[in-house]
PDB file of N, H, CA, C and O in Angstrom:
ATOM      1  N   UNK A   1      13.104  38.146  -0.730  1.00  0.00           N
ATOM      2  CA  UNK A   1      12.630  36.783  -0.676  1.00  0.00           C
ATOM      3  C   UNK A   1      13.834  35.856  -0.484  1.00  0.00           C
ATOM      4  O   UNK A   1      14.847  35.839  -1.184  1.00  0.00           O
ATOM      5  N   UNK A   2      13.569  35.108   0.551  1.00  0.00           N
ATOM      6  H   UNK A   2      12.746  35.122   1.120  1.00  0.00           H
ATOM      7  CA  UNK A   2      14.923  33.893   0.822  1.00  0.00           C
ATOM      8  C   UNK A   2      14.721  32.800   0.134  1.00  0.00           C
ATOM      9  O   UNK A   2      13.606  32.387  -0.185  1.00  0.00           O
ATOM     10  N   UNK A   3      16.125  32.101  -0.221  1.00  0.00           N
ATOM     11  H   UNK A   3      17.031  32.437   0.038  1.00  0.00           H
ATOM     12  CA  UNK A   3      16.178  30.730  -1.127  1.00  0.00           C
ATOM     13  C   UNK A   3      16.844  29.878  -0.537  1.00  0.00           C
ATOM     14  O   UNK A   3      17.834  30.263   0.085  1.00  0.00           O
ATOM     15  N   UNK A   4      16.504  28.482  -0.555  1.00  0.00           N
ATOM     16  H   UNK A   4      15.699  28.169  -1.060  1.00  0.00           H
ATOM     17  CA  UNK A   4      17.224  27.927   0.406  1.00  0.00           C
ATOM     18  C   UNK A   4      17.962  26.586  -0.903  1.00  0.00           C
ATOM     19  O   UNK A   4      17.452  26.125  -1.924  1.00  0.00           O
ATOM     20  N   UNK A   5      19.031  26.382  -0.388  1.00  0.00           N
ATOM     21  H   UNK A   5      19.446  26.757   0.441  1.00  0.00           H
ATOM     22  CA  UNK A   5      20.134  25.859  -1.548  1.00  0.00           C
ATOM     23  C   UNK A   5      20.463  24.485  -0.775  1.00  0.00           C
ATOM     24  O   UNK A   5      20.292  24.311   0.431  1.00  0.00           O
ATOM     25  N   UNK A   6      20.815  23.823  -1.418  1.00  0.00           N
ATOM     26  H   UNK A   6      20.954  23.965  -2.398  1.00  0.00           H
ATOM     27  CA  UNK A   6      21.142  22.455  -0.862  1.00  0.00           C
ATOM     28  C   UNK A   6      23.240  22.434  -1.251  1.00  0.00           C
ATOM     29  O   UNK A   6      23.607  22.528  -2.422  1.00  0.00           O
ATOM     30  N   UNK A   7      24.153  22.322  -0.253  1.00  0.00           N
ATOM     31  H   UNK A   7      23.855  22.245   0.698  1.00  0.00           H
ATOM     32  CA  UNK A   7      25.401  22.759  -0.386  1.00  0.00           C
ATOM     33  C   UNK A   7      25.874  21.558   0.262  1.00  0.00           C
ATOM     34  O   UNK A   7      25.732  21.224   1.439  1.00  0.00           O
ATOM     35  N   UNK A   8      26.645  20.768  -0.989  1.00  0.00           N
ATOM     36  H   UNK A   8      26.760  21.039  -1.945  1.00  0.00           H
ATOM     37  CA  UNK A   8      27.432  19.986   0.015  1.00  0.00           C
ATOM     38  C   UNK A   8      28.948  20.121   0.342  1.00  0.00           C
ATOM     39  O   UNK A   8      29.488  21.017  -0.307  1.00  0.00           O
ATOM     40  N   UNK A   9      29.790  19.419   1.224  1.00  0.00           N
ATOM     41  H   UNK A   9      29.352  18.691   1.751  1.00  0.00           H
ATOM     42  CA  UNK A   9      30.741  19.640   1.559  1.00  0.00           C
ATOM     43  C   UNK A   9      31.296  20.047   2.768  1.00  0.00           C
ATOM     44  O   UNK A   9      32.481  19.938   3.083  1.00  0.00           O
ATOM     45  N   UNK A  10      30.242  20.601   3.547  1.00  0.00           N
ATOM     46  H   UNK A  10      29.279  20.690   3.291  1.00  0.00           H
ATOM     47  CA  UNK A  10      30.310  22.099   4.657  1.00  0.00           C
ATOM     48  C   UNK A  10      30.080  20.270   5.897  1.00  0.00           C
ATOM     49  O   UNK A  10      29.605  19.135   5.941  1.00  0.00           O
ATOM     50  N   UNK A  11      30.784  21.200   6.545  1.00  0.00           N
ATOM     51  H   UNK A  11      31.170  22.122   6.509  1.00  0.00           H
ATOM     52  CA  UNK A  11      31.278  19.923   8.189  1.00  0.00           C
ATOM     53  C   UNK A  11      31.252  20.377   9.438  1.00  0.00           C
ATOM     54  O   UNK A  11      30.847  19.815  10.455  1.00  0.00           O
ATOM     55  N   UNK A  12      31.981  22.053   9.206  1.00  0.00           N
ATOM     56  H   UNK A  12      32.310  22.510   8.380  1.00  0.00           H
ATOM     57  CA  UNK A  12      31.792  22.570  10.763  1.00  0.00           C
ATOM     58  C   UNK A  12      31.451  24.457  10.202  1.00  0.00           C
ATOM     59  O   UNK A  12      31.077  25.093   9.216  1.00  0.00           O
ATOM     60  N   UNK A  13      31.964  24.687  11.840  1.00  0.00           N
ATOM     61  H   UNK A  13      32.268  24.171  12.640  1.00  0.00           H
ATOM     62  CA  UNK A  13      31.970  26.277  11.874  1.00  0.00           C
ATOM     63  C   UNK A  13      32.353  26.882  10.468  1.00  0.00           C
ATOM     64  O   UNK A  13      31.670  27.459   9.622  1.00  0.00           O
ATOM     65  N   UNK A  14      33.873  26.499  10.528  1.00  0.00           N
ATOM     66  H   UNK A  14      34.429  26.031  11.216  1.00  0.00           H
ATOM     67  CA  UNK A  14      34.923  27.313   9.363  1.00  0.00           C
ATOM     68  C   UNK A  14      34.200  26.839   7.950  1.00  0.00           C
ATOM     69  O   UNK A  14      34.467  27.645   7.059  1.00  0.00           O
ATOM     70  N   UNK A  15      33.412  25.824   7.534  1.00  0.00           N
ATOM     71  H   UNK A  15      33.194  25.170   8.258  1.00  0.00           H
ATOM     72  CA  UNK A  15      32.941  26.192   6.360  1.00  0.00           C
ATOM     73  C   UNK A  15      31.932  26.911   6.277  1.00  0.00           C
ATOM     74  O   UNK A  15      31.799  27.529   5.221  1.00  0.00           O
ATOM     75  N   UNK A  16      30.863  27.080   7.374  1.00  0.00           N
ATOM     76  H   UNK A  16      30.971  26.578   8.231  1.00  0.00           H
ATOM     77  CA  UNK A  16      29.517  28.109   7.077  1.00  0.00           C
ATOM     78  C   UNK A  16      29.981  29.034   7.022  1.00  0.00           C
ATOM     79  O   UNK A  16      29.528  29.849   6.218  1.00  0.00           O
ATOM     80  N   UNK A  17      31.215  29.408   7.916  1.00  0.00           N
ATOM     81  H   UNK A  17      31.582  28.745   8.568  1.00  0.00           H
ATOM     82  CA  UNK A  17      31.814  31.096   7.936  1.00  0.00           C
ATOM     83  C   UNK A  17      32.643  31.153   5.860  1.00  0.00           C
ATOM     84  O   UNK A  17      32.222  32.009   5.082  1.00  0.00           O
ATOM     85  N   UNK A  18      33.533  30.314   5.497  1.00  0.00           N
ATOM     86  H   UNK A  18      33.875  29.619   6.130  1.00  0.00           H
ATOM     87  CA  UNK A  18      33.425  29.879   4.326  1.00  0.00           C
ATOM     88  C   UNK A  18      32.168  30.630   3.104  1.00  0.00           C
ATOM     89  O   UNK A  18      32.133  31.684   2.470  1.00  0.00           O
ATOM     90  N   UNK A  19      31.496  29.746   3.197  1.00  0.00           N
ATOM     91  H   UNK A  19      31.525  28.889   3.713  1.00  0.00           H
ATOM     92  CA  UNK A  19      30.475  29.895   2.581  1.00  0.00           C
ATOM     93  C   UNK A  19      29.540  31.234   2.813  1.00  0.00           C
ATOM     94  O   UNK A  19      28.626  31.359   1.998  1.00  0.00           O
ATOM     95  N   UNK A  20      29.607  31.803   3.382  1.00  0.00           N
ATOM     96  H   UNK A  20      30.350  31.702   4.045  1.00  0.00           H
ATOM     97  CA  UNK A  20      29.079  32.927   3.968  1.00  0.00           C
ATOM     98  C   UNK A  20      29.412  34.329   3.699  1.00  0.00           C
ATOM     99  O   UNK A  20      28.861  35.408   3.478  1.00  0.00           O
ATOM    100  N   UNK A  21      30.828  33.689   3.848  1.00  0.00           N
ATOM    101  H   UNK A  21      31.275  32.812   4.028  1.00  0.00           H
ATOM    102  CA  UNK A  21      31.536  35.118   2.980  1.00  0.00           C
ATOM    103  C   UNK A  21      31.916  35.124   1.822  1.00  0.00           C
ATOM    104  O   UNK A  21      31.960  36.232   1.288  1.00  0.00           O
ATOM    105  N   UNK A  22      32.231  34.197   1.194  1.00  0.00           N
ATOM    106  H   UNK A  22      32.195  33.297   1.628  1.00  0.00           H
ATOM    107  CA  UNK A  22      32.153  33.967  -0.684  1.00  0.00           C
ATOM    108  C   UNK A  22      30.469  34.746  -1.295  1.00  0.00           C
ATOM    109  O   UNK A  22      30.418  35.634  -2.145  1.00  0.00           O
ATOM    110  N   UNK A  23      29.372  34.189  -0.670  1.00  0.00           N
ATOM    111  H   UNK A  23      29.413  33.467   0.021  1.00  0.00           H
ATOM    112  CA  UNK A  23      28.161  34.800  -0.965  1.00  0.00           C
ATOM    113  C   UNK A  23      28.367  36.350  -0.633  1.00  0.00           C
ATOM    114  O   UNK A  23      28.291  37.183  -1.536  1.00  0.00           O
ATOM    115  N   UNK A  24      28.583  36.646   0.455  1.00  0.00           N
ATOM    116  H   UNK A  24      28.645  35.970   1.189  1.00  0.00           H
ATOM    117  CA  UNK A  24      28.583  37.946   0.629  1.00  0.00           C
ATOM    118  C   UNK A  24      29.751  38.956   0.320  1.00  0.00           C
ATOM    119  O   UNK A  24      29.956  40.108   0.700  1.00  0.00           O
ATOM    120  N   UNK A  25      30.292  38.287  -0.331  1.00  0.00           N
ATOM    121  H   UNK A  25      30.125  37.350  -0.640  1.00  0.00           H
ATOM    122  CA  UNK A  25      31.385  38.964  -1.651  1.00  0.00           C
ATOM    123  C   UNK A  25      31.121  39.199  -2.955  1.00  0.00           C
ATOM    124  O   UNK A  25      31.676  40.123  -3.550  1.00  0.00           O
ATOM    125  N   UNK A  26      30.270  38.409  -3.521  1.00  0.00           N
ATOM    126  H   UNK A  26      29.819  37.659  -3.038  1.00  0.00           H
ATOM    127  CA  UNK A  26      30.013  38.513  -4.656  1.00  0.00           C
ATOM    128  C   UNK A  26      28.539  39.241  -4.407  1.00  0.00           C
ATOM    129  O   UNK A  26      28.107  39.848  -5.387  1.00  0.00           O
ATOM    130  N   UNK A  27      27.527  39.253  -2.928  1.00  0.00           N
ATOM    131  H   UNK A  27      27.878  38.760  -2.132  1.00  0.00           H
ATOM    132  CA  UNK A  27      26.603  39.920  -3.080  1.00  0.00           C
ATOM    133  C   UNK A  27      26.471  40.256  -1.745  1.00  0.00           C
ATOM    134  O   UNK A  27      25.897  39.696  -0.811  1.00  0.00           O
ATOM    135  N   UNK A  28      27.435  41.794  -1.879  1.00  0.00           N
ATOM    136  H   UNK A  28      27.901  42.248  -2.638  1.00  0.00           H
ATOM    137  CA  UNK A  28      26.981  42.467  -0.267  1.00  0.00           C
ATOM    138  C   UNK A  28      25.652  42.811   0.009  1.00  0.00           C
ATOM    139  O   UNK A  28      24.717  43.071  -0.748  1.00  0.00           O
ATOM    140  N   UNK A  29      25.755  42.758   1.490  1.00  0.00           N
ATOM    141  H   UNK A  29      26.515  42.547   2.105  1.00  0.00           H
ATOM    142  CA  UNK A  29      24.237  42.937   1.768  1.00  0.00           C
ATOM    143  C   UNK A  29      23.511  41.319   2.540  1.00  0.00           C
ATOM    144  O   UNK A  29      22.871  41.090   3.566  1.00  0.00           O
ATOM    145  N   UNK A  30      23.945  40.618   1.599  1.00  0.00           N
ATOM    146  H   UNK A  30      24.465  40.804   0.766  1.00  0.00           H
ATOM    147  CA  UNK A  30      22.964  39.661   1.696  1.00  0.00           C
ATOM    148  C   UNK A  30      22.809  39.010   2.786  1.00  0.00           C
ATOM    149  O   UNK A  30      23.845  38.998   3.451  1.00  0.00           O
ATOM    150  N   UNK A  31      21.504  38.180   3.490  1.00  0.00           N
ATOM    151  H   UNK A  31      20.662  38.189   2.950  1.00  0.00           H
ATOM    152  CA  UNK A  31      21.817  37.916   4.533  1.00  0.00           C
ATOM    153  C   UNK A  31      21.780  35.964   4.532  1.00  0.00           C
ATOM    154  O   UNK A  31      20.895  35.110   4.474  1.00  0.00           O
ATOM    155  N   UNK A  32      22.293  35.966   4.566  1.00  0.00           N
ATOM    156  H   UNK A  32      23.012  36.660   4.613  1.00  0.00           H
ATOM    157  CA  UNK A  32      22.882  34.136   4.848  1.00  0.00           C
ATOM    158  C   UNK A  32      22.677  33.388   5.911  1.00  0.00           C
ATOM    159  O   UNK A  32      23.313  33.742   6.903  1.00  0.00           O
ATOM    160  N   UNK A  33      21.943  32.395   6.035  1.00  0.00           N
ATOM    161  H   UNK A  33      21.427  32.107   5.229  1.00  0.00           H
ATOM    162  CA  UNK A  33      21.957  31.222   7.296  1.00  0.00           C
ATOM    163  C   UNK A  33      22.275  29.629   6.806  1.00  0.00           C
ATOM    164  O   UNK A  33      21.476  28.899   6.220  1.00  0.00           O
ATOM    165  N   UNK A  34      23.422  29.348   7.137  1.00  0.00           N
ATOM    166  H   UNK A  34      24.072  29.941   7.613  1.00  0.00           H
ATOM    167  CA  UNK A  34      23.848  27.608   7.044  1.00  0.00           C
ATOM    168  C   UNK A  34      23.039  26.908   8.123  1.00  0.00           C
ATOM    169  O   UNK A  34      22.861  27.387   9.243  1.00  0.00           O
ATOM    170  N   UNK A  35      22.413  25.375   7.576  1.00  0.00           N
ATOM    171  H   UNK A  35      22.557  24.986   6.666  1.00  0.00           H
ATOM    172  CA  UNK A  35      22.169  24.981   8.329  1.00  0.00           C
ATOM    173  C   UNK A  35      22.952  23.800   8.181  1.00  0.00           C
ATOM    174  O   UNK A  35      22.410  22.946   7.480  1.00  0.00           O
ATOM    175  N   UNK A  36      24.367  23.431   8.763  1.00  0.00           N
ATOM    176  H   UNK A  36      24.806  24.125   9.333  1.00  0.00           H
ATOM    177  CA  UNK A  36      25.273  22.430   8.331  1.00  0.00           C
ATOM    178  C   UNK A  36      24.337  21.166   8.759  1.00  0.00           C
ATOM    179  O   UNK A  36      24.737  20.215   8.088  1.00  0.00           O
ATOM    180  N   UNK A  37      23.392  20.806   9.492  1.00  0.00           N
ATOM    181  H   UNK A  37      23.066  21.578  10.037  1.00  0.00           H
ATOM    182  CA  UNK A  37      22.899  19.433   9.741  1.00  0.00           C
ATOM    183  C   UNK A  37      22.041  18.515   8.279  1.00  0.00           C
ATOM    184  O   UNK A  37      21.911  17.357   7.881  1.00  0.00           O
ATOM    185  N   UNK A  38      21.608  19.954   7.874  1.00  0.00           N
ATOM    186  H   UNK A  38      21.714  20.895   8.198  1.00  0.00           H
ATOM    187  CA  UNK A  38      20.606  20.083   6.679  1.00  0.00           C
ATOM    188  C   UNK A  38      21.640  20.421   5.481  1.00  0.00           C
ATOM    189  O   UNK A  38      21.239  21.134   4.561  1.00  0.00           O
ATOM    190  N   UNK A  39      22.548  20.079   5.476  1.00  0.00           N
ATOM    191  H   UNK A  39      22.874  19.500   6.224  1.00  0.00           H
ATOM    192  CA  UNK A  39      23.937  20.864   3.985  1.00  0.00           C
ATOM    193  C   UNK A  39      22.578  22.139   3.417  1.00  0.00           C
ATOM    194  O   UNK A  39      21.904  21.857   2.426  1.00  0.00           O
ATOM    195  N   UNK A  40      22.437  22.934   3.871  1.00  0.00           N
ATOM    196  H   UNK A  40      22.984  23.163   4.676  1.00  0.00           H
ATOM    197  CA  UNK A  40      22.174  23.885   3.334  1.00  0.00           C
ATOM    198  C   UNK A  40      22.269  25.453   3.827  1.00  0.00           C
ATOM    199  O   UNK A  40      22.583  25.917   4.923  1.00  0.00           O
ATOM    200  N   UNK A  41      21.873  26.095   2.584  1.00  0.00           N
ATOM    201  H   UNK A  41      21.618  25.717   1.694  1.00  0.00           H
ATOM    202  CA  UNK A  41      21.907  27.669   3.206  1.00  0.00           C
ATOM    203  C   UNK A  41      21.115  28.562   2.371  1.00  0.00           C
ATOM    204  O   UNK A  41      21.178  28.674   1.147  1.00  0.00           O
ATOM    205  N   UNK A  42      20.253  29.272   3.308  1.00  0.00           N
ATOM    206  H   UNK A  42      20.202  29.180   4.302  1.00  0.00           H
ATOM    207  CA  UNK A  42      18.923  30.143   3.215  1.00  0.00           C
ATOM    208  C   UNK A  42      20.090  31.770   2.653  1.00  0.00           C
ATOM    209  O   UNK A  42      21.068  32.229   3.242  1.00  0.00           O
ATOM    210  N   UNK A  43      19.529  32.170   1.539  1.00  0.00           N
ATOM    211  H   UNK A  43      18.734  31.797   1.061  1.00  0.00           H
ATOM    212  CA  UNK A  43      20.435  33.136   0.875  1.00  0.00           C
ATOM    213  C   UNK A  43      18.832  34.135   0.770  1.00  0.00           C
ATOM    214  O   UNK A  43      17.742  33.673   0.430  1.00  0.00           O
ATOM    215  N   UNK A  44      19.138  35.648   1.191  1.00  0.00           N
ATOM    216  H   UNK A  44      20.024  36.023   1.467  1.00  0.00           H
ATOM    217  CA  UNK A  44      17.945  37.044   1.101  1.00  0.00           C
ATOM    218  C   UNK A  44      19.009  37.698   0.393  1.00  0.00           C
ATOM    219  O   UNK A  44      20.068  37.832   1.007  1.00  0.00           O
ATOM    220  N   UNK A  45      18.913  38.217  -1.017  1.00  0.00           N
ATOM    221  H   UNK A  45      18.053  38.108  -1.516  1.00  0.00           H
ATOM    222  CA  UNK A  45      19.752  39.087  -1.436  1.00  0.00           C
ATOM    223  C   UNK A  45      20.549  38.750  -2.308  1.00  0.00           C
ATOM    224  O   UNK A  45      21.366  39.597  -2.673  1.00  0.00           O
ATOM    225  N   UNK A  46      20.565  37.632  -2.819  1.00  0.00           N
ATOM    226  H   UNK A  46      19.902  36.945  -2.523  1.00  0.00           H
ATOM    227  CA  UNK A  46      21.509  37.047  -4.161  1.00  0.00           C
ATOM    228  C   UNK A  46      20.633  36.103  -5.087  1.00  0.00           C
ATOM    229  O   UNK A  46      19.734  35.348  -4.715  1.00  0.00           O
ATOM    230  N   UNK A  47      21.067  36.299  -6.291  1.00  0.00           N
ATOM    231  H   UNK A  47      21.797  36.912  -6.593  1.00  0.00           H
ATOM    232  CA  UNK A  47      20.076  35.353  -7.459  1.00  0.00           C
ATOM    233  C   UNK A  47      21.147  33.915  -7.224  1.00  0.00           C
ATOM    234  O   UNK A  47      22.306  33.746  -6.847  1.00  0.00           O
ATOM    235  N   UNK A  48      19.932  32.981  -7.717  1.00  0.00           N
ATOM    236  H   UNK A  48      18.990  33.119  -8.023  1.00  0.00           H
ATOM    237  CA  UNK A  48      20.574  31.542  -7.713  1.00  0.00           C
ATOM    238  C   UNK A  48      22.157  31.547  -8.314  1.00  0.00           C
ATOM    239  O   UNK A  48      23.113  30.973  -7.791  1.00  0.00           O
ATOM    240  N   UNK A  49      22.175  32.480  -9.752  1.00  0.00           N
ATOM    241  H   UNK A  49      21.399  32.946 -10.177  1.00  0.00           H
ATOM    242  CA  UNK A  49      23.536  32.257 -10.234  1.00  0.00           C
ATOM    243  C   UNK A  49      24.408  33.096  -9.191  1.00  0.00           C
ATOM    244  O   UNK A  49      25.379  32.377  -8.953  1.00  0.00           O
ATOM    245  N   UNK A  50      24.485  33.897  -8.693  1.00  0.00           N
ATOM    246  H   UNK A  50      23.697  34.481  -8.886  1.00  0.00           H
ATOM    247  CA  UNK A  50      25.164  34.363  -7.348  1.00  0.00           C
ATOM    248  C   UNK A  50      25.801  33.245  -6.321  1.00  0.00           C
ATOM    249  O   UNK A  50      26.984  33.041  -6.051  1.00  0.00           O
ATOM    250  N   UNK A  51      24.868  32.731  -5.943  1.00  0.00           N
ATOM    251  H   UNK A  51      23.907  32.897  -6.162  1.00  0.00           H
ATOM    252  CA  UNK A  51      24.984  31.474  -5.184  1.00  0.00           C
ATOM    253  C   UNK A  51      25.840  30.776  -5.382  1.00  0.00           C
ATOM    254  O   UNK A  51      26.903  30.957  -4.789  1.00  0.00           O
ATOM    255  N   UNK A  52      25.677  29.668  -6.340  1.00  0.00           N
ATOM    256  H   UNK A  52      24.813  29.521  -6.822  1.00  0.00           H
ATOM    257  CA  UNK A  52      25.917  28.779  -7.216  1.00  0.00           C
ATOM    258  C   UNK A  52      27.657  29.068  -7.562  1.00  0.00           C
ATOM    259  O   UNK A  52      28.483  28.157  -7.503  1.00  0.00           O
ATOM    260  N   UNK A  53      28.038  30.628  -7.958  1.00  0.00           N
ATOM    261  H   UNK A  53      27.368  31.368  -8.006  1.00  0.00           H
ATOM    262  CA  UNK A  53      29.543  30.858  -8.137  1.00  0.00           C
ATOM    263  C   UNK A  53      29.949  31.080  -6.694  1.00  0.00           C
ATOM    264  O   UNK A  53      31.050  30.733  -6.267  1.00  0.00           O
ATOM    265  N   UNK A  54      28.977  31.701  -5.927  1.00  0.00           N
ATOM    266  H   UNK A  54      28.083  31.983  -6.274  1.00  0.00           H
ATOM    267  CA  UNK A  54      30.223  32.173  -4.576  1.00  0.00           C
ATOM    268  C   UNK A  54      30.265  30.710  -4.095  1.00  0.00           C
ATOM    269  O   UNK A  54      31.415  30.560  -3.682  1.00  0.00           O
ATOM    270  N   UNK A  55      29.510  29.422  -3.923  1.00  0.00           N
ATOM    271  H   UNK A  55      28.575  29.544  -4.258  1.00  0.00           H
ATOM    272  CA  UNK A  55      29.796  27.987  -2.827  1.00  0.00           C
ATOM    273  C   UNK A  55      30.807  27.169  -4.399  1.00  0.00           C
ATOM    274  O   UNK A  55      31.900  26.664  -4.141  1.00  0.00           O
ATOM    275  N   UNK A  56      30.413  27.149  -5.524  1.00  0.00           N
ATOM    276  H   UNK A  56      29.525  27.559  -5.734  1.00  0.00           H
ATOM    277  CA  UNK A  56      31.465  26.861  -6.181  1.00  0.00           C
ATOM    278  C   UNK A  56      33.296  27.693  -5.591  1.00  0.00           C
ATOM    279  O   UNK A  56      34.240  27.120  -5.046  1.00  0.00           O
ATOM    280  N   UNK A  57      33.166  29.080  -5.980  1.00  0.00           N
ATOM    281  H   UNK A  57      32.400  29.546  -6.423  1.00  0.00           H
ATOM    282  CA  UNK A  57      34.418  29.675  -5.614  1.00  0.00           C
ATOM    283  C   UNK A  57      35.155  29.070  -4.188  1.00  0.00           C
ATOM    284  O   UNK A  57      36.341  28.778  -4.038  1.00  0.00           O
ATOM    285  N   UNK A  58      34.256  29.002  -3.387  1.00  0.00           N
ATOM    286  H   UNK A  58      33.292  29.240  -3.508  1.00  0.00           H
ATOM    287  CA  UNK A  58      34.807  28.565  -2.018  1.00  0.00           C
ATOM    288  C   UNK A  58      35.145  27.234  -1.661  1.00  0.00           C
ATOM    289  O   UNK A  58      35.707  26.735  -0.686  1.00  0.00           O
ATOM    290  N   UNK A  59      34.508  26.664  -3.014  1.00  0.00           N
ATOM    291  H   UNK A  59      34.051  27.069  -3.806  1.00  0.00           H
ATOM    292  CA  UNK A  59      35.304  25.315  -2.839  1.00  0.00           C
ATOM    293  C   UNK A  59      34.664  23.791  -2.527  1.00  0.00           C
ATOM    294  O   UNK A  59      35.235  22.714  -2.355  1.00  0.00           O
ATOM    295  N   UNK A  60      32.884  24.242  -2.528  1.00  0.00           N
ATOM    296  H   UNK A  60      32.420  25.117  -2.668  1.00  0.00           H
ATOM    297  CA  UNK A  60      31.856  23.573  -2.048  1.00  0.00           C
ATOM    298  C   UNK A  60      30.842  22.843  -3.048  1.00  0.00           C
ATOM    299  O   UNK A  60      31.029  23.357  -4.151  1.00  0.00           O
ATOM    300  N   UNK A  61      30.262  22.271  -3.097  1.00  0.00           N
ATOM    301  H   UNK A  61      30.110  21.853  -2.201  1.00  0.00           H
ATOM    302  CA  UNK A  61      28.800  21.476  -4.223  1.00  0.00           C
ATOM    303  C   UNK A  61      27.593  21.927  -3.754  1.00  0.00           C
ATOM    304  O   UNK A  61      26.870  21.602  -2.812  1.00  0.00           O
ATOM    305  N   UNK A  62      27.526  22.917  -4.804  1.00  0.00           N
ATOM    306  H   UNK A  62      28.113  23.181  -5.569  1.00  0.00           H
ATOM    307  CA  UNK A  62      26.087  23.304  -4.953  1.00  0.00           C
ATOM    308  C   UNK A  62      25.155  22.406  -5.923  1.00  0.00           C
ATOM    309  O   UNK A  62      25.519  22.104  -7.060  1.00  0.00           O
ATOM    310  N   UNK A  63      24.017  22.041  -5.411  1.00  0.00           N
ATOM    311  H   UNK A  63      23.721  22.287  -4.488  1.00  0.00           H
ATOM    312  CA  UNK A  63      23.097  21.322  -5.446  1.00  0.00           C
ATOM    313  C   UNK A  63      22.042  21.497  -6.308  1.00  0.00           C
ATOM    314  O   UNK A  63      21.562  20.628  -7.036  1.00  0.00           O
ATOM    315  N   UNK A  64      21.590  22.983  -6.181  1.00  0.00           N
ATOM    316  H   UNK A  64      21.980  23.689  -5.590  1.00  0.00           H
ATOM    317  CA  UNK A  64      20.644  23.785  -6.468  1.00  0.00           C
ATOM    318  C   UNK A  64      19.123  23.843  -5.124  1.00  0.00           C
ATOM    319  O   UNK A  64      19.243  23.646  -3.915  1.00  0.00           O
ATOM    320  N   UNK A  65      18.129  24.096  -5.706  1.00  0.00           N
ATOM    321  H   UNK A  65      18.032  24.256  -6.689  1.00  0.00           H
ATOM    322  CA  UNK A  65      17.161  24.643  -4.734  1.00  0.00           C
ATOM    323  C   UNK A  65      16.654  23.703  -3.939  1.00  0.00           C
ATOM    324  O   UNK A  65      16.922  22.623  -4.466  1.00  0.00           O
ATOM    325  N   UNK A  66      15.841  23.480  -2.577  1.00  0.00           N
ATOM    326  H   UNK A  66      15.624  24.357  -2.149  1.00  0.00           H
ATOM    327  CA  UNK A  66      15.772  22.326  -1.481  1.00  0.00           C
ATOM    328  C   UNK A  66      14.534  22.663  -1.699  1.00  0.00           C
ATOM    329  O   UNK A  66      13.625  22.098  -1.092  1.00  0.00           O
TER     330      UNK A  66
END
């Protein structure tokens, strides 16, 4: 089941790639889509607290759920 997160901070390419791989470090597998127009990102494969530390770790404001 996908969750979609409200992330702020993210501007171009290099932060979805950013954000993308912090999530999928702390939860391989998972599959991730940024939608930088929308500051957000659709997470299949990680619990909210997953989330929440990998866009914190990377340096970003997590929001919580959209």
């Amino acid at each position: 089941m996908s969750t979609t997160y409200r992330v702020t901070g993210m501007s171009c390419g290099g932060c979805s790639k950013s954000v993308t791989a912090a999530i999928q470090e702390i939860a391989p597998g998972a599959k991730v889509e940024v939608d930088l127009g929308d500051k957000a990102v659709t997470v299949d494969g990680a619990d909210e607290a997953q989330v929440r530390q990998a866009v914190d770790s990377a340096g970003f404001g997590f929001e919580g759920r959209v």
